[in-house]
C-alpha positions in Angstrom: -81.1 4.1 -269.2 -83.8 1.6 -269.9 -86.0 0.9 -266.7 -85.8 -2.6 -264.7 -88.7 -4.7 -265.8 -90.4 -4.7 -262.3 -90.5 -0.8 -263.2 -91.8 -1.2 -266.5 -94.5 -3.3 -265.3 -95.3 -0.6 -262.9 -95.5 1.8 -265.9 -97.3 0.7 -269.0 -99.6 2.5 -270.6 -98.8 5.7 -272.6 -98.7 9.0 -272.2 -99.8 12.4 -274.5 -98.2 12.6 -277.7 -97.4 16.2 -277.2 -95.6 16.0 -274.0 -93.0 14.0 -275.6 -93.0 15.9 -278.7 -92.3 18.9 -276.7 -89.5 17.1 -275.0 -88.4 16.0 -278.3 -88.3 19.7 -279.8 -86.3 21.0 -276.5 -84.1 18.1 -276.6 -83.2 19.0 -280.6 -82.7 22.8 -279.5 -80.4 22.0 -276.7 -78.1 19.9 -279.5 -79.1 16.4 -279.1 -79.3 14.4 -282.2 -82.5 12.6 -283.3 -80.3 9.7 -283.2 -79.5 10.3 -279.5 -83.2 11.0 -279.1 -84.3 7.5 -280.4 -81.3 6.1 -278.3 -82.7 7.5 -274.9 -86.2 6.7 -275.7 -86.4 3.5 -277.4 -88.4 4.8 -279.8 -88.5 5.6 -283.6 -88.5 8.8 -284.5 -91.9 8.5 -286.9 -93.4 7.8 -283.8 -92.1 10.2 -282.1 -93.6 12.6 -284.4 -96.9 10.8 -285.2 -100.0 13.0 -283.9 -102.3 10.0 -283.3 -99.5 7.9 -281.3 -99.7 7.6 -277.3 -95.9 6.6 -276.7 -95.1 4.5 -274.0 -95.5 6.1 -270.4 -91.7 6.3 -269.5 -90.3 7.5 -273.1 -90.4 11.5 -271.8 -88.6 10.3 -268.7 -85.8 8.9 -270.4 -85.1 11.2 -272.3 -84.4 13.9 -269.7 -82.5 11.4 -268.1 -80.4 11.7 -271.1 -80.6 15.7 -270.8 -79.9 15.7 -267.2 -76.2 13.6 -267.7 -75.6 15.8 -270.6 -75.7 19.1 -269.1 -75.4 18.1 -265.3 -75.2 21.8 -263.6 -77.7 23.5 -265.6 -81.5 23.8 -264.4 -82.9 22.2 -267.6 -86.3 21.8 -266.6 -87.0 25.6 -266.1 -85.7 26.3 -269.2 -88.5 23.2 -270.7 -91.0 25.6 -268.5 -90.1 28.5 -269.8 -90.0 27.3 -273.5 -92.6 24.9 -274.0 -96.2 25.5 -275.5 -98.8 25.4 -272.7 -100.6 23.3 -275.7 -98.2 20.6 -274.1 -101.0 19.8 -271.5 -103.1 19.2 -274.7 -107.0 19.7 -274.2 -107.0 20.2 -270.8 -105.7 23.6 -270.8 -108.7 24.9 -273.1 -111.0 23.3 -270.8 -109.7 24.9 -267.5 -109.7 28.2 -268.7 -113.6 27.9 -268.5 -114.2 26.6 -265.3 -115.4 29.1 -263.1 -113.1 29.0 -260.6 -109.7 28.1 -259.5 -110.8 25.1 -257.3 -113.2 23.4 -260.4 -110.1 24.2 -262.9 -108.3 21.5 -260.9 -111.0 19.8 -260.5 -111.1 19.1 -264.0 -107.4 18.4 -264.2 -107.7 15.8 -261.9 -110.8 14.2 -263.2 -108.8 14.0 -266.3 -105.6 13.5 -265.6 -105.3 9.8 -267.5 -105.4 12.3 -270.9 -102.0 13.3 -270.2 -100.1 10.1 -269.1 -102.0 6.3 -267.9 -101.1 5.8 -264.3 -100.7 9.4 -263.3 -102.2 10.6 -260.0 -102.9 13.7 -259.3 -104.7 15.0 -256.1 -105.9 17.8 -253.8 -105.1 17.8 -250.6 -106.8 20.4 -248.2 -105.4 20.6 -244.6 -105.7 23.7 -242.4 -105.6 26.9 -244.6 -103.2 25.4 -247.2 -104.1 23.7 -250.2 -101.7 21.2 -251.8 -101.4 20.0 -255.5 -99.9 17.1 -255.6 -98.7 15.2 -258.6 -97.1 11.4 -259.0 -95.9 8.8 -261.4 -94.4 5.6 -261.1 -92.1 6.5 -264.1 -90.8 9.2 -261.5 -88.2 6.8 -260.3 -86.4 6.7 -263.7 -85.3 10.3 -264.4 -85.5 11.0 -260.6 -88.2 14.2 -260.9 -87.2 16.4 -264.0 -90.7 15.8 -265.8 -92.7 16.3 -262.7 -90.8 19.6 -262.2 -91.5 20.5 -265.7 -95.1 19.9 -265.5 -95.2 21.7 -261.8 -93.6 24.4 -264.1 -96.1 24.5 -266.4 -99.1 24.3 -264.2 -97.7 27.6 -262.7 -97.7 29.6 -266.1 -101.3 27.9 -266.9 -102.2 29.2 -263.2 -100.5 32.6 -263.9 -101.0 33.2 -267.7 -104.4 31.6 -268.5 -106.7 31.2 -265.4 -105.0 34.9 -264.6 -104.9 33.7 -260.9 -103.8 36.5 -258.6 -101.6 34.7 -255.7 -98.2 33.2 -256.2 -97.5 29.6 -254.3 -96.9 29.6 -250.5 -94.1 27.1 -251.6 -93.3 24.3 -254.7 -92.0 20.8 -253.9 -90.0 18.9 -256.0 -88.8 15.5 -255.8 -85.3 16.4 -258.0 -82.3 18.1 -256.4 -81.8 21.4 -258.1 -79.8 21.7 -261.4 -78.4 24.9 -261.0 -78.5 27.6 -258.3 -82.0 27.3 -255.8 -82.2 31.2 -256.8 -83.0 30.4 -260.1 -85.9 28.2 -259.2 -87.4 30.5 -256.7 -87.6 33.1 -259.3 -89.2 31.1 -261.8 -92.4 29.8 -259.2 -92.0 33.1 -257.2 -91.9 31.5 -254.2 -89.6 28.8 -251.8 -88.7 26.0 -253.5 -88.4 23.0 -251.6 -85.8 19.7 -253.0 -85.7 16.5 -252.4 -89.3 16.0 -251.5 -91.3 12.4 -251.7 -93.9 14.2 -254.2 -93.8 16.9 -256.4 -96.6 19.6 -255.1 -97.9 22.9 -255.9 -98.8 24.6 -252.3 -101.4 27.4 -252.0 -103.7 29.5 -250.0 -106.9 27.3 -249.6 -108.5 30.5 -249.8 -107.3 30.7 -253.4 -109.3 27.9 -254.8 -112.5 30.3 -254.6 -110.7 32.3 -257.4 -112.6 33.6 -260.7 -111.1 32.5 -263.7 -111.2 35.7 -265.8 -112.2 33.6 -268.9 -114.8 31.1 -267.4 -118.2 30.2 -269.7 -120.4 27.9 -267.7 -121.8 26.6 -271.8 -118.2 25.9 -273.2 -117.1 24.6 -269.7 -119.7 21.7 -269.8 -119.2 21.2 -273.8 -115.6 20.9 -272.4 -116.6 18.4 -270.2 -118.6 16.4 -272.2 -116.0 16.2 -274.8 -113.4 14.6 -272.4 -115.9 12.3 -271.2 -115.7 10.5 -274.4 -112.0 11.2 -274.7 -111.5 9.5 -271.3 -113.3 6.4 -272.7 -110.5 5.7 -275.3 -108.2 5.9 -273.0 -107.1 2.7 -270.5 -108.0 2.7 -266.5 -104.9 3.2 -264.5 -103.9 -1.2 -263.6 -104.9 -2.2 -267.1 -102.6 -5.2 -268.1 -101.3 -4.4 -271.6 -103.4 -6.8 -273.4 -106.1 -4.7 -272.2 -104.8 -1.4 -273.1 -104.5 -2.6 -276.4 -108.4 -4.0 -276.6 -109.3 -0.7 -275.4 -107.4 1.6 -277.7 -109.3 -0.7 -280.4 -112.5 -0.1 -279.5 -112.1 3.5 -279.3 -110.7 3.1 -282.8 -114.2 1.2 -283.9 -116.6 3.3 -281.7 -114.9 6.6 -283.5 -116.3 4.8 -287.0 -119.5 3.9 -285.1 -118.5 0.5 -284.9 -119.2 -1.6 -282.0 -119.1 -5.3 -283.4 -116.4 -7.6 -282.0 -115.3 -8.4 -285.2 -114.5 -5.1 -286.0 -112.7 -4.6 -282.9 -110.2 -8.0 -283.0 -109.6 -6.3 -286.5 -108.0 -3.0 -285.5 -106.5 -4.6 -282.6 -104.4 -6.5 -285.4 -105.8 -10.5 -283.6 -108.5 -12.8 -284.8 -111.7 -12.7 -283.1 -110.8 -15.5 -281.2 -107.7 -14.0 -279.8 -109.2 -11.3 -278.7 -111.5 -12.7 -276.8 -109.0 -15.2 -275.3 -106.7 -12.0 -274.2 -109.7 -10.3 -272.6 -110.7 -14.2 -270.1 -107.1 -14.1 -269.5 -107.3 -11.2 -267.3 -111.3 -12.0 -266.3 -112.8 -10.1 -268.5 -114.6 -10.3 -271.6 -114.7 -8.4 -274.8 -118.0 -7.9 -275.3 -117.6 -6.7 -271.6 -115.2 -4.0 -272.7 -117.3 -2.9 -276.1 -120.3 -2.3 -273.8 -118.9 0.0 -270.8 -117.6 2.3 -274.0 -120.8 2.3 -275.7 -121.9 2.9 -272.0 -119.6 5.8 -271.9 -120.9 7.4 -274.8 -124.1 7.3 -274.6 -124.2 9.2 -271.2 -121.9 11.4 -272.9 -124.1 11.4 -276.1 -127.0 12.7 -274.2 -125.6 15.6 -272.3 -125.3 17.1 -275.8 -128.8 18.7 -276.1 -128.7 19.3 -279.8 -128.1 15.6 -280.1 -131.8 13.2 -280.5 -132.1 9.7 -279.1 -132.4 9.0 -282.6 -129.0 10.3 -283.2 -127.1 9.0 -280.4 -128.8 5.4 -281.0 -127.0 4.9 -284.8 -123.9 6.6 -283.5 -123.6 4.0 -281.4 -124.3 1.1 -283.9 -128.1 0.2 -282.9 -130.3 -0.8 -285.3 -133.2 1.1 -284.3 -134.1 3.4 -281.4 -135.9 0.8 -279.4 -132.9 -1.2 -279.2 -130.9 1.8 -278.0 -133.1 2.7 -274.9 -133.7 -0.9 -274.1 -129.6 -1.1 -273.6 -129.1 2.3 -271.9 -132.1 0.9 -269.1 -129.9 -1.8 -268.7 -126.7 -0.2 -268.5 -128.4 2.7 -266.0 -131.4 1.9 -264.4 -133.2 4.5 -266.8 -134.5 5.8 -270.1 -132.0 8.0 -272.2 -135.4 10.5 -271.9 -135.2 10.1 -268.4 -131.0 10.4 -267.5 -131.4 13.4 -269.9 -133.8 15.5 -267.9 -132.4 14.1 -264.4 -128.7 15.6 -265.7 -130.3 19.2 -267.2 -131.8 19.8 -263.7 -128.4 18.8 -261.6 -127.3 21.1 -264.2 -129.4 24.0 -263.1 -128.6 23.6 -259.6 
């Protein structure tokens, strides 16, 4: 069931590789052909299974629409929960487990959130003594909330089996209608599950959020950080036009080989220069524009790594010399790379 284009447009961008692939393998297990898989998600089945891809954002949603018709009275998505790798959340699970505490664990998650799927939203809403999770995509409105009810699903195990948190919900809302008996959901989250709802959310005790995580390390939790700082600069802002998504995903590609020429960029993105830099005034902006806020990115990210020298960061990022570097990060910050360094070790003390 393909989406209307006015949907599609509300949707592009991609999504992580491994929660299709995980979709993929439960769809296979539950006796769906790879045939039948392509069919539901448009897609081909090499890149389906190709580690580097970032399939479009709706693929995972259409294909549980294709799950949900198939077997209409059994609750599907518990049974994703229950038998999917938490390695399905990719990176972010390794970095939540060393956040301190439950409340900068989702912190993190949200910050991050565009690793998982482009126009994702995830938020924390704090009213009275309750805290809320709250989780939304535009693709929702294709498979009517099966993949937000598996990812509510697997939030709770990470919750439960990773950040060992010692509360159970107040209450889970999901936006789908349930698949098989309300008992069966309640004993999966431990708590009331409510249907139908505009959102899919995750409802606890704000007093919850001040939780220890029983494996948190402040050094590996800021490496962590770090790490998906440059990660998060290969991947596309949420309202990106396509054309922009793809100059993005190319200069991620070039800045990974240290290359930040235009050239090199209009190469990988499979245009001439010239194209390129036609796609990017299109949509007022310009590609030089785009090479320099990732270069940007880096280099802030670059520096936070104390074993890393100016030196170092300034040919990973394609200077010529070190003078060049620190005269572009002054421009891009207001600051020396020496100076942005020392500010961010003493915010780090604090």
């Amino acid at each position: 069931m393909p989406p209307n284009r006015t949907l599609r447009d509300k949707i592009r961008g991609g999504s992580h590789v491994g929660l299709v692939t995980t979709t993929v393998a439960f769809a296979l297990s539950r006796g769906m052909s790879m045939t039948d898989i392509e069919a539901a998600t448009g897609l081909d089945g090499a890149v389906l299974g190709d580690p580097d891809a970032r399939p479009p954002a709706d693929a995972t949603h259409r294909l549980w629409v294709a799950l949900s018709e198939a077997e209409p009275d059994t609750p599907l998505e518990l049974e994703a929960s229950r038998a999917a790798s938490l390695g399905a959340l990719g990176g972010l699970m390794h970095g939540m487990q060393y956040a301190a505490t439950l409340r900068s664990a989702v912190s993190f998650l949200i910050q991050n959130r565009a690793v998982l799927a482009d126009r994702l939203e995830i938020e924390l809403i704090e009213t009275g003594d309750e805290a809320h999770l709250v989780a939304r995509h535009p693709a929702d409105d294709i498979d009517g909330g099966y993949v937000s009810a598996v990812g509510a699903g697997l939030l709770v195990r990470l919750f439960r089996e990773v950040l060992n948190l010692r509360a159970t919900p107040i209450h889970v809302e999901l936006i789908s209608p349930p698949s098989g008996p309300a008992k069966a959901y309640s004993d999966f989250f431990r708590c009331p599950v409510r249907f139908g709802a505009d959102r899919a959310a995750i409802v606890f005790r704000r007093d919850v959020l001040s939780q220890t995580v029983k494996s948190a390390d402040p050094s590996l939790f800021a490496f962590v950080e770090r790490h998906f700082e440059l990660v998060l600069s290969r991947i596309a802002v949420s309202g990106d036009p396509p054309d922009i998504l793809s100059l993005r995903h190319a200069i991620a590609e070039a800045a990974s080989a240290g290359d930040y020429r235009a050239e090199g960029v209009a190469r990988r993105a499979g245009r001439s220069l010239r194209t390129a830099q036609r796609r990017a005034a299109a949509h007022e902006r310009s590609l030089h524009g785009l090479i320099e806020d990732a270069r940007a990115s880096n280099a802030r990210a670059f520096l936070l790594d104390d074993d890393m020298t100016v030196r170092q960061a300034a040919t990973l990022l394609g200077f010529s010399d070190e003078r060049a570097f620190r005269r572009a990060f002054k421009r891009w910050t207001g600051v020396t790379p020496s100076t942005y360094r020392n500010d961010e070790r003493t915010r780090r003390r604090r």
